[in-house]
C-alpha positions in Angstrom: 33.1 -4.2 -5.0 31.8 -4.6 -1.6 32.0 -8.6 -0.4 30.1 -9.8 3.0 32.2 -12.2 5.5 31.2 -15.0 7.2 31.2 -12.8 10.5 29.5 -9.9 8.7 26.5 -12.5 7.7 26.2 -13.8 11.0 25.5 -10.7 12.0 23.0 -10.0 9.3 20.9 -12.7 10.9 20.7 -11.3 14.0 19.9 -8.2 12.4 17.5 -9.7 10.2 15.5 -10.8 13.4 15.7 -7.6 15.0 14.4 -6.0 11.6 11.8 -8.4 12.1 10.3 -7.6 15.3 10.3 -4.3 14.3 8.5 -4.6 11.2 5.8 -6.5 13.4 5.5 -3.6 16.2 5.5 -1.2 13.6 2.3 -3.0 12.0 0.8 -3.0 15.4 1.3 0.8 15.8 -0.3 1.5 12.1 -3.4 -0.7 13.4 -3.9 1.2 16.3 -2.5 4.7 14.8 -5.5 6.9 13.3 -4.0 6.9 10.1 -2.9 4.6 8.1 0.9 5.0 6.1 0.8 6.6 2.4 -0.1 4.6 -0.8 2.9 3.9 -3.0 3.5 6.4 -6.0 1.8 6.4 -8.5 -1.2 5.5 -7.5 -3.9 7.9 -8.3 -2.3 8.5 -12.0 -5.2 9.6 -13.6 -5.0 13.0 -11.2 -1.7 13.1 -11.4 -2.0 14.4 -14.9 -4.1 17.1 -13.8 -2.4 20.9 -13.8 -2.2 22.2 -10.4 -4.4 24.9 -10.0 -3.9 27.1 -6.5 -7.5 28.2 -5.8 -5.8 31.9 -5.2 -3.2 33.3 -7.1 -1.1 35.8 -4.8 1.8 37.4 -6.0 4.8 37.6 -3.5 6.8 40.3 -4.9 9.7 40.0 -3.0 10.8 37.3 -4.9 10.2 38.4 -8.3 13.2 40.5 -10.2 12.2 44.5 -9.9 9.2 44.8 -12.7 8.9 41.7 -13.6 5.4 40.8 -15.6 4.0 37.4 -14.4 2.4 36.7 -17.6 5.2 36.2 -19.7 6.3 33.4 -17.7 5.5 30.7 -21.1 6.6 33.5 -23.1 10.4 33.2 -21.6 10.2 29.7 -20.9 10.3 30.3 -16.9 8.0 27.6 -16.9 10.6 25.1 -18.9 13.4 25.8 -16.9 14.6 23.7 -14.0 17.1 26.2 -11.7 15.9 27.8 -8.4 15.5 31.4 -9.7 12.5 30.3 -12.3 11.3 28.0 -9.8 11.1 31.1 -7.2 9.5 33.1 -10.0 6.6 30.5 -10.3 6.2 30.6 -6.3 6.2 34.2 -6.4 3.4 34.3 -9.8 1.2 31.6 -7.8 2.2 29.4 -10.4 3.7 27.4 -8.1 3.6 25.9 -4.6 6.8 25.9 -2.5 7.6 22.7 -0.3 6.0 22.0 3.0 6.5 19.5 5.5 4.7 16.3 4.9 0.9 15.4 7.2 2.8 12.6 9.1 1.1 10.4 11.6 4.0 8.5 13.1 7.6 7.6 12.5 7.8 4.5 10.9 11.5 4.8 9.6 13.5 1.2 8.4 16.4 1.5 6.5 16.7 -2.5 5.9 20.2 -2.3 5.8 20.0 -6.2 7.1 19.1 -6.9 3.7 21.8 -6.0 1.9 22.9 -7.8 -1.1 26.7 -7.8 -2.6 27.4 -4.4 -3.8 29.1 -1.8 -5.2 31.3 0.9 -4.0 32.2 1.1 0.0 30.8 3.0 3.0 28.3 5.7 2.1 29.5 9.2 3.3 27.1 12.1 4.5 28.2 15.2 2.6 26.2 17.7 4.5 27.9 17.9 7.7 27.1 20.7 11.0 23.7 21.5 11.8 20.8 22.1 9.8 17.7 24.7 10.3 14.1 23.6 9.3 12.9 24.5 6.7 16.2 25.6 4.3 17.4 21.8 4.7 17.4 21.1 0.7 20.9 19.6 -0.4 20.6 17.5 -3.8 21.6 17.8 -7.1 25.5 17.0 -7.2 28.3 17.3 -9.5 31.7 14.8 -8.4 35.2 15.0 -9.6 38.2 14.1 -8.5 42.1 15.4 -8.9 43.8 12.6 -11.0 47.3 13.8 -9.6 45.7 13.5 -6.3 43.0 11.1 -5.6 42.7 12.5 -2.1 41.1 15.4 -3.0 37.7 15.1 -4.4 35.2 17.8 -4.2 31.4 17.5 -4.9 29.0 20.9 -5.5 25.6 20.8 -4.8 22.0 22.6 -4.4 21.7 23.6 -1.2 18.6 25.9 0.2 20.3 26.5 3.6 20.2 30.4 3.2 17.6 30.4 0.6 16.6 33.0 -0.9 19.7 34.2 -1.4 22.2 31.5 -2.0 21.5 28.0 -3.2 24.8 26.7 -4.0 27.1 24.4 -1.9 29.7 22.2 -1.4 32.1 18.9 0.5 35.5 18.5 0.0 37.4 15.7 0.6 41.6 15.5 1.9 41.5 11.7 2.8 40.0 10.2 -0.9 36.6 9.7 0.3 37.0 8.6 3.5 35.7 11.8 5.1 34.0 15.0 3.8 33.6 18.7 4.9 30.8 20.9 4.0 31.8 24.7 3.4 30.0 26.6 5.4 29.3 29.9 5.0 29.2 29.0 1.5 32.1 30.8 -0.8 29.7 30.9 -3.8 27.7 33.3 -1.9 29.5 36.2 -2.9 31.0 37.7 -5.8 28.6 37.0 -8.4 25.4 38.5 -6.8 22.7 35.8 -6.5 23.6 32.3 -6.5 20.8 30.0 -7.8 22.5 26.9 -8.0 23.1 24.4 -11.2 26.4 22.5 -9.7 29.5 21.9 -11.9 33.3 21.5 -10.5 36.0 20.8 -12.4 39.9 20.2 -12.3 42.5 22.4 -14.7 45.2 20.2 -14.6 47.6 22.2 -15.8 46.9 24.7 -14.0 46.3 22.6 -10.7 43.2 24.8 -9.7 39.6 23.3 -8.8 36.7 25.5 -10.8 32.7 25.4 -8.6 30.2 26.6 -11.6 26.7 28.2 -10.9 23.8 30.2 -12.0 24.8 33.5 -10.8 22.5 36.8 -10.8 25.7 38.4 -11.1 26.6 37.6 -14.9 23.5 39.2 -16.6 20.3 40.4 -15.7 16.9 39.4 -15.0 17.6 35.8 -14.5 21.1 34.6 -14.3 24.0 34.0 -15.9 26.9 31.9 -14.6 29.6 32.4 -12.7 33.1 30.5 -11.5 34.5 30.5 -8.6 38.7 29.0 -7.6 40.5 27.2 -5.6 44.1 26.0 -5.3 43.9 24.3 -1.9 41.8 21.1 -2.8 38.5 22.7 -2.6 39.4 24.4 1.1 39.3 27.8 0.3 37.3 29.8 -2.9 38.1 33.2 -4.8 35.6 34.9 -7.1 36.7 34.1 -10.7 35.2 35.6 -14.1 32.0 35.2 -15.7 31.3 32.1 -18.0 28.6 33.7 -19.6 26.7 36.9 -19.4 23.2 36.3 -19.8 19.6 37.2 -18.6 18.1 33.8 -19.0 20.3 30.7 -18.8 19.6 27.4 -17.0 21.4 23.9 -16.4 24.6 24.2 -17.1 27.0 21.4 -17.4 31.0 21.3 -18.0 33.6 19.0 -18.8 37.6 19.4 -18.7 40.3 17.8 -20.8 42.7 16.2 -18.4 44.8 14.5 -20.9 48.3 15.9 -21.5 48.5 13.9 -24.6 45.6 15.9 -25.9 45.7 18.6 -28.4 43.2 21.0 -26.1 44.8 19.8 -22.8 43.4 22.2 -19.7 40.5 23.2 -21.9 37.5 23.8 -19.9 33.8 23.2 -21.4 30.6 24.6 -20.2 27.0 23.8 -22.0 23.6 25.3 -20.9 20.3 26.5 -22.1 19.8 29.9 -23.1 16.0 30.5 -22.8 17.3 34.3 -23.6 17.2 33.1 -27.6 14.7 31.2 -29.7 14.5 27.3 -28.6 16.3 27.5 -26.8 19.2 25.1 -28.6 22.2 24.2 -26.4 24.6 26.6 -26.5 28.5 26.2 -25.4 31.3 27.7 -24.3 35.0 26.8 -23.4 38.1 28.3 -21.4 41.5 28.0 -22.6 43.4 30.1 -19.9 42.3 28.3 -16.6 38.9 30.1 -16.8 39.9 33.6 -16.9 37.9 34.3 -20.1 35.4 32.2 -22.3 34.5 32.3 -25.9 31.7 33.5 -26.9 29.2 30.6 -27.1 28.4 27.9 -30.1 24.8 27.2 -30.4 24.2 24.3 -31.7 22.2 22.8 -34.5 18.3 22.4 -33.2 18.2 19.0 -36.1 14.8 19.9 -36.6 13.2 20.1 -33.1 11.8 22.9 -31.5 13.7 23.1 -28.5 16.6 21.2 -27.4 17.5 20.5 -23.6 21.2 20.5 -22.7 21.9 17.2 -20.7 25.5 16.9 -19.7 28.5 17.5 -21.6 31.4 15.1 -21.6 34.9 14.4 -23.5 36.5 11.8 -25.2 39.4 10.7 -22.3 41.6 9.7 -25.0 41.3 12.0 -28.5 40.0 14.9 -26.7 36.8 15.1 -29.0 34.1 16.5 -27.0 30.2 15.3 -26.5 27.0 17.0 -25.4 23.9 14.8 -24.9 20.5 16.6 -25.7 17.1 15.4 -25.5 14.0 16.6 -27.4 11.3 16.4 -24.9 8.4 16.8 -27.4 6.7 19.7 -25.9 7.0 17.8 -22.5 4.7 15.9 -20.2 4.5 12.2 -20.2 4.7 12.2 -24.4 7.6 10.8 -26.1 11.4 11.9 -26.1 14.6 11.8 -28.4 17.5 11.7 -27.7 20.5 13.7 -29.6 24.3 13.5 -29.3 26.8 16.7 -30.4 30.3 16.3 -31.1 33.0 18.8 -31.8 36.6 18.0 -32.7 37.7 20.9 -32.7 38.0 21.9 -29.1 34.8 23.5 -29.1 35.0 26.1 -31.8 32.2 24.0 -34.5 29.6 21.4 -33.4 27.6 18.6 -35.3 24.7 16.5 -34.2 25.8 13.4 -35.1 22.8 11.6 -34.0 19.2 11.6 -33.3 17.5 9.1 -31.6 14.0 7.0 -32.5 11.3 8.5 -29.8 11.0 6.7 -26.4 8.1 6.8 -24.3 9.2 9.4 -21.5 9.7 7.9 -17.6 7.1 9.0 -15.0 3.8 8.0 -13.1 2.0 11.8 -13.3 3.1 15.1 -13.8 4.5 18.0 -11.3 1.5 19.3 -9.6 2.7 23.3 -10.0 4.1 22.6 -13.7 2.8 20.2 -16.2 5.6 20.5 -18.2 7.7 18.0 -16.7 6.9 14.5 -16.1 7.4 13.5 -12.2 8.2 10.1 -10.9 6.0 10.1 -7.8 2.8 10.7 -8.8 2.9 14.6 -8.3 6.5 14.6 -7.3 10.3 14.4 -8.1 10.0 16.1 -11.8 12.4 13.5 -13.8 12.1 13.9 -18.1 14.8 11.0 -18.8 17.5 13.0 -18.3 20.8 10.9 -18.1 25.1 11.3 -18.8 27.4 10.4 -21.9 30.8 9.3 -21.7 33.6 8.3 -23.9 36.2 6.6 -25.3 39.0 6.4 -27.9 35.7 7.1 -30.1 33.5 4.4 -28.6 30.4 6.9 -27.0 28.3 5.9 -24.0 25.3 7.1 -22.4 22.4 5.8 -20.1 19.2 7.2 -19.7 15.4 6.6 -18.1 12.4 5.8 -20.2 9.0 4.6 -19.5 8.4 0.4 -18.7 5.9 -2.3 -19.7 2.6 -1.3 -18.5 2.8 0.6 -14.9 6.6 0.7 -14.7 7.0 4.4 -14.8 10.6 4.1 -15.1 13.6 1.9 -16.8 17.5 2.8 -17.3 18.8 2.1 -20.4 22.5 2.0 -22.2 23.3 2.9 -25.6 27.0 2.9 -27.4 28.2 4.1 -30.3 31.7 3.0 -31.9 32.2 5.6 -34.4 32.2 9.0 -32.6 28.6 9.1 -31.7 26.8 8.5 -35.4 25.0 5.0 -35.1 24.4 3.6 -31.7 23.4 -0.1 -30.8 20.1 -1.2 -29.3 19.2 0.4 -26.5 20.4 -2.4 -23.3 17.9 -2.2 -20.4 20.8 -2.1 -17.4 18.1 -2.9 -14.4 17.1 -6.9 -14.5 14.4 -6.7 -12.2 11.4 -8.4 -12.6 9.4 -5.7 -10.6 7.5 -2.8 -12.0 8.8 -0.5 -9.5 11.2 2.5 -11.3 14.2 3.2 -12.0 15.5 6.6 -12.7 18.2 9.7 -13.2 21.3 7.9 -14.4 24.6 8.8 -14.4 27.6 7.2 -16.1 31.6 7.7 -15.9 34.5 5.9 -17.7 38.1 6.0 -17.1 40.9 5.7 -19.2 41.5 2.2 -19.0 38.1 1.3 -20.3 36.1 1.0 -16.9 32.6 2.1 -17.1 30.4 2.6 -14.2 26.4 3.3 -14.4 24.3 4.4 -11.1 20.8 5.6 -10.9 18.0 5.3 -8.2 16.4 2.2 -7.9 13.0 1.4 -6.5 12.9 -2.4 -6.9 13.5 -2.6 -2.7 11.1 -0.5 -2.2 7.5 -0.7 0.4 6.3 2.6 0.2 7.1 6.1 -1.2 5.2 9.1 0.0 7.7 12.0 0.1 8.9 13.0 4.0 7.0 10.0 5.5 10.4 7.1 6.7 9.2 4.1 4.9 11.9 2.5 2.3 11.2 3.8 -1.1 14.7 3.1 -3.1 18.4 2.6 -3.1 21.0 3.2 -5.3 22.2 0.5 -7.9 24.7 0.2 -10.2 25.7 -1.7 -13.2 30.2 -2.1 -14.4 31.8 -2.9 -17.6 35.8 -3.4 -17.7 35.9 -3.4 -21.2 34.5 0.1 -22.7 30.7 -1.2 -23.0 31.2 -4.3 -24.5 29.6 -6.5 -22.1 28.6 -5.8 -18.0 28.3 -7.0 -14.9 25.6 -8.0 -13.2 23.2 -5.0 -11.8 23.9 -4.2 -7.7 23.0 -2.7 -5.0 25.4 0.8 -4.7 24.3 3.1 -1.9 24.2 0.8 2.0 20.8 1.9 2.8 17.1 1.4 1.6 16.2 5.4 1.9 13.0 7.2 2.1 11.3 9.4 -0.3 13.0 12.6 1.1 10.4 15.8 1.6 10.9 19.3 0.0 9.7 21.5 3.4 11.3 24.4 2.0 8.9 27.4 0.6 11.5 28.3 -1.6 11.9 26.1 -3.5 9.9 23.9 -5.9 7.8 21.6 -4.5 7.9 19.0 -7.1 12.2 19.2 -6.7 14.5 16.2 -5.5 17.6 17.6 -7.8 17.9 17.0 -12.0 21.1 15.2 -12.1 24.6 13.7 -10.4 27.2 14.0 -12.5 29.9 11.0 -11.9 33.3 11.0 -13.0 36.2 8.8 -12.9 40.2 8.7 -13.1 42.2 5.4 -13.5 41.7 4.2 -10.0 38.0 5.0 -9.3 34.7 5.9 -9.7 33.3 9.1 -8.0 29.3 9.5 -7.8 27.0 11.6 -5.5 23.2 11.2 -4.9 20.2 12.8 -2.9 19.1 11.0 0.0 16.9 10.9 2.6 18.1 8.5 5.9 18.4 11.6 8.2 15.0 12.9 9.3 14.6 16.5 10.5 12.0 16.6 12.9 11.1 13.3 12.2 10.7 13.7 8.4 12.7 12.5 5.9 14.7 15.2 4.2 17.2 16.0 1.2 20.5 14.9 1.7 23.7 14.4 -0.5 25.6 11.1 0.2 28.9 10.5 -1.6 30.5 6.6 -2.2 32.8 5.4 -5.0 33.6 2.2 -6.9 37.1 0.9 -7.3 38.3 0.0 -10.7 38.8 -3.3 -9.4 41.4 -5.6 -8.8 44.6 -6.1 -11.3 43.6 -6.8 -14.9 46.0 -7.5 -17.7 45.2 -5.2 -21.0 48.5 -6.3 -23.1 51.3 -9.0 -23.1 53.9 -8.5 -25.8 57.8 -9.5 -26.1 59.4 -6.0 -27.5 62.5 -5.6 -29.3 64.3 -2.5 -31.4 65.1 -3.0 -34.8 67.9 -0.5 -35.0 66.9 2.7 -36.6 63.3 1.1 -37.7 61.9 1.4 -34.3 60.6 -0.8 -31.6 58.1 -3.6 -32.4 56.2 -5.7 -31.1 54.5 -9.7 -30.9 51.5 -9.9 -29.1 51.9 -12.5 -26.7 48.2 -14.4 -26.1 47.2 -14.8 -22.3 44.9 -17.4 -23.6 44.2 -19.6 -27.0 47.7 -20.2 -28.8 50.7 -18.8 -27.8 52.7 -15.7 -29.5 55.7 -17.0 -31.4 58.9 -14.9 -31.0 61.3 -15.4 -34.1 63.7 -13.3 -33.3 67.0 -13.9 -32.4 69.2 -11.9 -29.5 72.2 -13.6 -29.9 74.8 -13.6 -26.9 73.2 -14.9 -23.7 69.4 -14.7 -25.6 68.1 -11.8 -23.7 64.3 -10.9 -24.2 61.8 -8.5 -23.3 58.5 -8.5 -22.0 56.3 -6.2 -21.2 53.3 -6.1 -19.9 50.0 -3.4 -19.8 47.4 -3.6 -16.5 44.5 -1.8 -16.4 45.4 0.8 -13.7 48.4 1.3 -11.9 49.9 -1.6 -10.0 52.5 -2.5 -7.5 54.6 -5.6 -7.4 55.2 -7.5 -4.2 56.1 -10.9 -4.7 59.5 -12.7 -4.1 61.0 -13.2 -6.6 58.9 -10.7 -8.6 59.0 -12.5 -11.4 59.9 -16.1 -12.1 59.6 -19.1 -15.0 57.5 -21.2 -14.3 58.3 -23.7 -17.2 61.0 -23.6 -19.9 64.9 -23.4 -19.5 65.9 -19.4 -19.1 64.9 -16.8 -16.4 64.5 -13.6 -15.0 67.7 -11.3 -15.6 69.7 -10.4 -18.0 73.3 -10.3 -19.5 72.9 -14.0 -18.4 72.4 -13.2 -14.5 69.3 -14.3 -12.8 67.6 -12.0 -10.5 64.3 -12.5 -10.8 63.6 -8.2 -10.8 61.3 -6.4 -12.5 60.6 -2.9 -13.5 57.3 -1.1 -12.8 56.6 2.5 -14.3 52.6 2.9 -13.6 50.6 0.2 -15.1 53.2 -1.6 -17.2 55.6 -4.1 -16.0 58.4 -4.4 -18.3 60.2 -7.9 -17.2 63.6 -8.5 -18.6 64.3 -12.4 -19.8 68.0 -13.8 -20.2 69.3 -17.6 -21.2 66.2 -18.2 -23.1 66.5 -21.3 -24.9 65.0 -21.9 -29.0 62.2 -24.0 -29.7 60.2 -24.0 -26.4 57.4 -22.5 -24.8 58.0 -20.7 -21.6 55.5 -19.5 -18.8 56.3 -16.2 -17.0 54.7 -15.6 -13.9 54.6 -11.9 -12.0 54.2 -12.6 -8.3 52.0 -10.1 -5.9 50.7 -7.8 -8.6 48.3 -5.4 -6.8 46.0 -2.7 -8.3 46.8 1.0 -7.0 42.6 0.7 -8.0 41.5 -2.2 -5.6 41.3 -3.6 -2.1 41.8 -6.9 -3.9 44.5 -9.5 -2.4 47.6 -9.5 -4.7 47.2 -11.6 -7.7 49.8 -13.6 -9.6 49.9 -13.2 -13.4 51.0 -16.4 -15.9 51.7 -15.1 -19.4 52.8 -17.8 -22.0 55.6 -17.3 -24.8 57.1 -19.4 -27.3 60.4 -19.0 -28.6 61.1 -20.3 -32.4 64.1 -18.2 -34.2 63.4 -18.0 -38.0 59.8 -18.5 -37.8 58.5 -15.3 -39.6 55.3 -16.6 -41.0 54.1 -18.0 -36.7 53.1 -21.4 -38.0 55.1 -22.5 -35.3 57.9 -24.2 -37.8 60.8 -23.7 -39.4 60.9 -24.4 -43.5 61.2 -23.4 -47.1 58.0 -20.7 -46.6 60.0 -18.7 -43.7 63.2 -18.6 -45.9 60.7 -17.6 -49.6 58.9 -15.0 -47.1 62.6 -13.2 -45.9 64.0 -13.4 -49.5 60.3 -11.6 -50.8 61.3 -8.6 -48.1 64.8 -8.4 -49.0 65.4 -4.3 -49.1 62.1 -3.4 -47.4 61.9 -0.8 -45.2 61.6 -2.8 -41.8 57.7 -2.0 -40.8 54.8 -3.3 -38.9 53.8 -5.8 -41.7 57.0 -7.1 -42.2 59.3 -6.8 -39.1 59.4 -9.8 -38.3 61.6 -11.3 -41.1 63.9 -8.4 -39.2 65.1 -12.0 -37.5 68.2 -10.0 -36.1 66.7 -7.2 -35.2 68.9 -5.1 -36.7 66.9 -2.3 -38.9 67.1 -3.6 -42.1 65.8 -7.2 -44.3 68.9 -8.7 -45.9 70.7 -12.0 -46.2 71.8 -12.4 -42.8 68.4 -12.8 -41.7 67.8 -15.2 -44.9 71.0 -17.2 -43.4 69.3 -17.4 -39.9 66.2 -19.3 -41.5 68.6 -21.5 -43.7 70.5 -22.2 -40.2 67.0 -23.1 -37.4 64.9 -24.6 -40.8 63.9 -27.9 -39.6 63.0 -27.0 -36.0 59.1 -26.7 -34.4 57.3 -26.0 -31.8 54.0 -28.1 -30.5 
């Protein structure tokens, strides 16, 4: 999380003023200009609905696939699909209008980064670097993910229309974690695979330390597309051709997903959902890799649940069990009509799939409909085609996603959070995450969790807003973002993400959709960070705002503690555990070390953690220290994000205070923190009532002979595999003694 200085805000006032007289000249300008600026969105709603209709219908046939038959566009769903080859079809049918450069009368561009709240995430970073040729200056749409055995390298894919017609794919890779980012250029996903039409996904094989980029590819199928991979080794530097995903004449958005978790029984499995629109539906349909991508299976489709068609959202995976998730969304024959939405899961690595869930309908986000397509629902009036469209994630079986529906009245957009804690079947009341009181949208969420439990939401905001006409530099929205640090449970207030206030960027290129500002960012996450892309429009190209893709990421955050406990092994029996309480009453540890009274404890953070005090470790109260085998040294032992601090001359009946000194998060910019963990020490207390009696010496004799187990371990008092009567004889000898 961002945090302002005193220097930085006396800045901002100066800045603020400046701002100022710069708002006031620019109203002077718009008095005396012969136009005046652009209405908000949303403003003529009642047209908006209307179909476009070009007055001429002229057929470009260089665009079109070789005999292709305009009027069975509906027929094969061209006119429901979202990629750049279906979109060039409609152009080429006069279905369609490409994009233009917008009727601008001056340049009245303000950013308003002087009014910049506390945020999220750092310094915004400008992922399409070198120079750019009007009109092919489309970047948006962007998939983010980062190598967990190297946070430095972090590559995004993206849309980009820079040789359009015949590539749209493109990417940024990042060596420094962030800091910096370089756009391919030529782009590698230009060749091999015929066609690229775009529809970003990259990925990391672990196990196989190779990057996968993911597109619609005219390559793998005919007609339409299919969709290709492409590989890299070197951190997203250089690209080979790899196989095709799937061979197909029709398919469209494409997500994927990889299991990254060597503890998981599909570790390095690669997932990849789309549409087919070559089948009835078209359901989702889904695929997976389990040889680093050089072959697929042939696709699951899965279960319609009743609706007609069912759009593939993103796909996702459970960090810990490996289960896997695909979010769907009944759009209801589309337009600005209700939605559902539906949640997938296979635990099988991919080979079966159940819909585990269907949602109650939601009014659909939007303020008109796309003025070449009223299928989709657009956010702008006649622009920005949006249908609610969100992510999933998940968790050790808790599922989360966020999506956009329609608010109160003329709010044509709010983001909402759902979460499920038995593998996706029932899921809680839907939790509007922006609090603003304005009626200004909010749409096209995204959503990552790490393994830790972080969860991070973004989506474009409007709330900051003065004007949004698309191309023209007036502020239209930012990006905002919402954090949990415990899995969904509860969140953190609702910020500011992306540094700038940006304008509604224009869509000047003819080929591509007019009513286009990219369908999705997919954000990910590993235990330090949160990775997200978006489309933006600061830069103007001859003095119009244009599609961009900006990069940032949010830390976990500073060092949090997950687990305290005092461990011992009981012989043969295994290692167990007491919970030791950061807060409330203290754990009780009854068991008894003997010699110079060495303990244990060890403690769990949220992400990995360095510690740089002096001494590491210390008591702070009680009689004993840091050490063992009765030396004091004060060391401690770090292996990731556990500390494991060893304890020696611990006295009985007493409650100690351990603190760790300089803990700082691998995660965080934070200032080192210093950790107090409370533990008391009673031998013979078995039952934790904190004293020593007749009940602890009834409860060992009632265990005598047990196996030692997690219910009963702790009548174990010497730790030494097995309940018998020396551990009755250690109660006789401490009965009498307490704790506070």
């Amino acid at each position: 999380m961002k945090k302002n200085s005193t220097s930085r805000s006396a800045f901002l006032t100066v800045r603020v003023l400046i701002g100022l007289l710069i708002i006031l000249a620019g109203v002077s300008l718009a008095v005396l200009g012969s136009r005046a600026s652009s209405s908000p969105s949303g403003s003529n709603f009642a047209k908006a609905q209307q179909k476009y209709q070009p007055p001429t219908k002229i057929v470009d046939l260089t665009l079109l696939p070789a005999g292709f038959d305009c009027s069975k566009i509906r027929e094969l769903g061209i006119d429901r699909q979202e990629n750049f080859r279906a979109g060039l079809i409609m152009i080429a049918c006069g279905e369609a209008e490409g994009g233009s450069g917008p009727n601008v009368s001056f340049l009245s561009r303000l950013l308003q980064t002087v009014f910049a709240p506390f945020t999220y995430g750092g310094t915004d970073v400008d992922l399409i670097t070198g120079a750019e040729t009007s009109p092919h200056v489309t970047q948006s749409e962007t998939f983010s993910w980062t190598n967990p055995d190297n946070p430095n390298q972090i590559v995004v894919t993206y849309n980009d229309s820079r040789t359009a017609t015949a590539n749209y794919s493109g990417a940024s890779y990042s060596s420094d974690g962030g800091l910096t980012f370089t756009r391919l250029n030529p782009s590698p996903f230009a060749i091999g695979h015929g066609t690229n039409f775009g529809d970003p996904v990259v990925l990391y094989n672990r196990p196989n330390a190779t990057w996968h980029a993911i597109f619609l590819a005219s390559g793998c199928g005919t007609f339409n597309a299919g969709i290709g991979d492409w590989k890299s080794t070197d951190g997203g530097v250089t690209w080979a051709v790899g196989a095709c995903v799937h061979n197909s004449s029709n398919d469209d958005r494409e997500s994927g997903w990889s299991d990254m978790n060597p503890s998981s029984a599909f570790y390095g499995r690669m997932y990849v959902s789309f549409n087919n629109f070559a089948i009835a539906g078209p359901p989702i349909s889904v695929t997976f890799s389990t040889d680093n991508g050089s072959t697929w299976s042939a696709p699951q489709n899965l279960p319609l649940g009743g609706a007609s068609s069912v759009r593939n959202v993103q796909i996702t995976g459970d960090l810990l069990t490996g289960d896997v998730y695909v979010a769907g969304m009944n759009e209801m024959g589309g337009g600005l009509g209700n939605r559902a939405n539906m949640i997938y899961r296979s635990t099988d690595g991919g080979a079966t799939w159940a819909l585990t869930y269907t949602g109650p309908p939601f009014a659909g986000p939007g303020s008109g409909l796309c003025s070449n397509n009223s299928y989709f629902a657009s956010m702008f009036g006649t622009y920005w085609r949006h249908m609610g469209w969100g992510e999933p994630a998940a968790l050790n079986h808790v599922v989360h996603y966020v999506y956009a529906q329609h608010g109160a009245g003329a709010d044509a957009g709010d983001v909402y959070y759902i979460r499920s804690t038995d593998s996706g079947v029932i899921f809680s009341a839907p939790l509007k995450l922006n609090t603003d009181a304005t009626t200004t949208a909010q749409w096209q969420p995204n959503l990552s969790v790490n393994a830790n439990g972080s969860l991070f939401a973004m989506w474009y905001d409007g709330r900051e807003g003065t004007g949004c006409t698309p191309g023209v530099n007036t502020p239209c929205y930012r990006m905002w973002g919402r954090k949990s640090t415990d899995n969904g449970v509860s969140w953190q207030a609702d910020m500011a993400y992306s540094d700038v206030i940006s304008p509604l960027p224009g869509q000047p290129d003819p080929n591509v959709s007019v009513c286009y500002a990219g369908d999705y960012d997919y954000g990910s996450a590993t235990a330090a960070k949160h990775v997200t892309s978006w489309l933006d429009g600061r830069n103007p190209i001859n003095g119009a705002s244009q599609q961009d893709a900006y990069f940032d990421q949010e830390l976990v955050g500073a060092a949090t503690i997950i687990s305290a406990v005092s461990r011992m092994t009981h012989g043969g029996a295994g290692t167990f555990d007491i919970n030791l309480p950061l807060s409330g009453g203290t754990g009780v540890e009854c068991r008894t070390t003997g010699g110079t009274n060495d303990y244990t404890m060890v403690v769990t953070f949220a992400s990995n953690v360095t510690v740089t005090g002096s001494p590491q470790a210390q008591l702070t109260m009680g009689i004993g220290c840091v050490g063992s085998n009765g030396t004091c040294t004060g060391n401690v032992t770090v292996t990731g994000n556990i500390v494991t601090v060893p304890l020696t001359t611990i006295a009985n009946a007493q409650t100690i205070n351990v603190r760790i000194n300089g803990v700082n998060s691998a995660a965080s910019d934070a200032p080192a923190t210093d950790f107090d963990i409370p533990m008391s020490i009673l031998i013979g207390d078995t039952n934790a009532n904190r004293s020593v009696n007749a009940a602890d010496v009834s409860q060992t004799k009632s265990r005598l002979g047990q196996t030692v187990d997690a219910t009963n371990f702790r009548s174990d008092v010497n730790h030494s595999g097995s309940i018998n009567a020396g551990d009755v004889s250690i109660c006789k000898e401490y009965s009498g003694t307490s704790i506070p």
